[in-house]
C-alpha positions as CSV (number, residue, x, y, z in Angstrom):
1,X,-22.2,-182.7,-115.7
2,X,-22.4,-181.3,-119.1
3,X,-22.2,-184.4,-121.8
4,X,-19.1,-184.1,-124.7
5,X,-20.3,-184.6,-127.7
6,X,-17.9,-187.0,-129.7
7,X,-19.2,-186.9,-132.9
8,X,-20.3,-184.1,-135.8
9,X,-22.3,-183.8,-138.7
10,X,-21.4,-181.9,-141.6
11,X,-23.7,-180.9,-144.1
12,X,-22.1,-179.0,-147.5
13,X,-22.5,-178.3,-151.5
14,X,-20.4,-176.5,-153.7
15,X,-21.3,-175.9,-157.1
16,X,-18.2,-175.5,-159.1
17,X,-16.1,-177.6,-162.0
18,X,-14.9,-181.4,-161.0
19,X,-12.8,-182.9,-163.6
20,X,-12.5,-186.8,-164.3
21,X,-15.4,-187.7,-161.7
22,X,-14.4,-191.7,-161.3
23,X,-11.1,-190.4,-160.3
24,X,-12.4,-187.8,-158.2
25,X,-14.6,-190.2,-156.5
26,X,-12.1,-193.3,-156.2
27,X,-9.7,-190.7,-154.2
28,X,-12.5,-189.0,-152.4
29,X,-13.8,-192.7,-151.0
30,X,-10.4,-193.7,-149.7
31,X,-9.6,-190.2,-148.6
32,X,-13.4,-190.8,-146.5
33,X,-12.5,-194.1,-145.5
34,X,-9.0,-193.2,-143.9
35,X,-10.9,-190.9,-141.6
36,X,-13.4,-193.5,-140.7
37,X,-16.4,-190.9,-142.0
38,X,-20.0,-192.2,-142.6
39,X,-23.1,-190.6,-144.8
40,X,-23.9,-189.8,-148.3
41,X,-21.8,-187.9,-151.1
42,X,-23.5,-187.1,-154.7
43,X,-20.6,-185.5,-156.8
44,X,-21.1,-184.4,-160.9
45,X,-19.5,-182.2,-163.5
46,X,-21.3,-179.6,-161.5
47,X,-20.0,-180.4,-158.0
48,X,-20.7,-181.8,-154.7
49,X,-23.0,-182.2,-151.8
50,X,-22.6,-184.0,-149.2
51,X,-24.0,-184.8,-145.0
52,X,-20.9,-186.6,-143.2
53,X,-20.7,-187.7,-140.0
54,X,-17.5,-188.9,-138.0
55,X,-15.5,-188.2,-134.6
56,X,-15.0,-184.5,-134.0
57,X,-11.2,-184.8,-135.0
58,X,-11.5,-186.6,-138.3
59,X,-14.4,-184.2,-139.0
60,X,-12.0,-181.3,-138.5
61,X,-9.8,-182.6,-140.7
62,X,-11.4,-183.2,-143.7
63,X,-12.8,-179.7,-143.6
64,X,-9.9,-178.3,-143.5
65,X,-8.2,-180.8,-146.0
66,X,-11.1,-179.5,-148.3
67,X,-11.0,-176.1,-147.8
68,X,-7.0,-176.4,-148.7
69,X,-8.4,-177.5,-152.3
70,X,-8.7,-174.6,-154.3
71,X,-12.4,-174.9,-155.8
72,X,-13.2,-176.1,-152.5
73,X,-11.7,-173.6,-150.0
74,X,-15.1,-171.3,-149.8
75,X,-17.8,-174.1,-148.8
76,X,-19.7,-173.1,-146.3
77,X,-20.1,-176.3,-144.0
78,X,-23.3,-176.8,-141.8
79,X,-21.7,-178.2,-138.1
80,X,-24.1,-180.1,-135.5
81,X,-22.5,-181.7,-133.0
82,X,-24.0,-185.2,-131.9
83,X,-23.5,-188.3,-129.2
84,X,-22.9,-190.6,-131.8
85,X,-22.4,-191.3,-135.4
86,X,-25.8,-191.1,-137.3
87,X,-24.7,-193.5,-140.7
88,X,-23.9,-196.9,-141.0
89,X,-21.9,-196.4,-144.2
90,X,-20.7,-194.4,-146.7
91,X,-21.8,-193.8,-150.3
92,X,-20.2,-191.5,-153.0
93,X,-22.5,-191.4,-156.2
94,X,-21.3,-190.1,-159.3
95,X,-25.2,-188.2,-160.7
96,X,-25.9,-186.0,-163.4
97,X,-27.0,-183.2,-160.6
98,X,-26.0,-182.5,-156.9
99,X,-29.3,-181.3,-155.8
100,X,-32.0,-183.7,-157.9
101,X,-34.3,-181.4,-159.4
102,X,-34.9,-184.0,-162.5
103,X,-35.5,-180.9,-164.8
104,X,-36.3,-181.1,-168.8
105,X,-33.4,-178.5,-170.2
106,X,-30.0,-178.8,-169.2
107,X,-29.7,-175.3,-167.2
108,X,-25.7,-174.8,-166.4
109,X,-25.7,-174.6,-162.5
110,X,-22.2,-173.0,-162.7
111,X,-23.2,-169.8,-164.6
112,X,-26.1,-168.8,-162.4
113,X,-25.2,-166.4,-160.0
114,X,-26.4,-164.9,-157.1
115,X,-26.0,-162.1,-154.9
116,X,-24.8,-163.0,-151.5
117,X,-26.4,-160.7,-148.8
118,X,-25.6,-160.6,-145.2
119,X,-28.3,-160.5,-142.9
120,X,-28.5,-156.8,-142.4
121,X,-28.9,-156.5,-146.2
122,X,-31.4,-159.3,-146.6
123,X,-33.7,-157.9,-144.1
124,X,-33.9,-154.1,-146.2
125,X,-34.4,-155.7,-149.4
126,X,-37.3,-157.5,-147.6
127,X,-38.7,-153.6,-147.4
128,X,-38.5,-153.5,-151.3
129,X,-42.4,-154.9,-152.5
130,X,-40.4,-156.1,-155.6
131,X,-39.1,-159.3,-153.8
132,X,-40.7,-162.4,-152.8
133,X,-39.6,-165.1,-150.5
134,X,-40.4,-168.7,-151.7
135,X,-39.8,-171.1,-148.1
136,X,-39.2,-174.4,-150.0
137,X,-38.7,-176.0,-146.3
138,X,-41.0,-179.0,-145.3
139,X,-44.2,-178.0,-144.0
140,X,-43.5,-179.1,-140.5
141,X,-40.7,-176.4,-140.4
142,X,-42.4,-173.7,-142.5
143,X,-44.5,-174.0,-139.5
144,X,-42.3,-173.3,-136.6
145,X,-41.4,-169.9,-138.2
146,X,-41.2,-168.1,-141.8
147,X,-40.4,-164.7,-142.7
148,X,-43.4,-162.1,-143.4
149,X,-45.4,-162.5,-146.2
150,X,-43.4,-165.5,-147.4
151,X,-44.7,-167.8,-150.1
152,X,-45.3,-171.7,-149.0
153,X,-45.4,-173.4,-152.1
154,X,-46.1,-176.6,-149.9
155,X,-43.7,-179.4,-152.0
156,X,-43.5,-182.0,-150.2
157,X,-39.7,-182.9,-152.2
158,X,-37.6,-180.1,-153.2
159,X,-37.6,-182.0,-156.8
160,X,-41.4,-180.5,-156.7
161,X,-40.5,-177.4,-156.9
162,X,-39.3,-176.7,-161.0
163,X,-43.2,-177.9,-161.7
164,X,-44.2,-175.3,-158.9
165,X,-42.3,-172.9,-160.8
166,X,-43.6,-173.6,-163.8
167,X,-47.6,-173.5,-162.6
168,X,-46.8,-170.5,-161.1
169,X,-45.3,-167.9,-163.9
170,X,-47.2,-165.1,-162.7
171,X,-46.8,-164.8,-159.3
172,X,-43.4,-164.5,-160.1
173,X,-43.3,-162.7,-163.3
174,X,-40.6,-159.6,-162.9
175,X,-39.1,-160.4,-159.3
């Protein structure tokens, strides 16, 4: 017999502009609390990130609650689907970043932009010798599998990683 899993986990960030944070937050606690979710929230002028947890219903609804918000409606939510709930409370923290990376300069998360690449795209500009591949994961899962060639920088936080940067200029000068 093949066990229903009552429960999911959400993992999500967004960068993108929140306006009047304590507000924000006040109304993003009760609007948490209504659906009986449990797990961590860091929101800032630069956005949000959060891992929830809660019955698959009340999951499913905040997402979609969420997505209905304008600068909200392209997160990309993480799903795992689990036995039981995995927090024993929630917490919504107003910080100064979503993702700590406790750097010196304020650098303005909002104007750096990427290029999104599907996985057919990713894989030929892997062919180009001019791109590297920095695997920030834990060493544990750098270990299971990485792509060719890519660069373990072996942090042990991912707040490690502007210093690696830094110590490490020309290995990544022009890429």
């Amino acid at each position: 017999m093949k066990k229903i899993e009552k429960y999911i986990i959400i993992l999500y960030y967004k960068y993108t502009k929140i306006k009047n944070l304590q507000c924000f937050k006040n109304k993003h606690l009760k609007f948490c609390q209504n659906l009986k979710l449990l797990g961590r929230i860091i929101i800032s002028n630069e956005g949000i990130n959060g891992t929830l947890s809660g019955k698959v219903d009340n999951i499913n609804k905040y997402i979609k609650i969420m997505q209905e918000n304008e600068i909200f409606k392209d997160i990309d939510f993480k799903i795992t689907k689990y036995k039981k709930n995995v927090f024993n409370k929630l917490s919504i923290k107003i910080k100064k970043e979503i993702v700590n990376l406790k750097l010196d300069k304020d650098i303005d998360m909002l104007k750096i932009k990427s290029n999104y690449l599907n996985p057919k795209e990713f894989h030929e500009n892997l062919k180009n010798n001019d791109n590297i591949i920095i695997d920030v994961r834990n060493h544990y899962e750098y270990q299971l599998g990485h792509f060719k060639n890519a660069i373990n920088p072996k942090i042990k936080n991912f707040r490690e990683l502007p210093l690696w940067v830094e110590n490490n200029k020309n290995l990544l000068k022009n890429k």
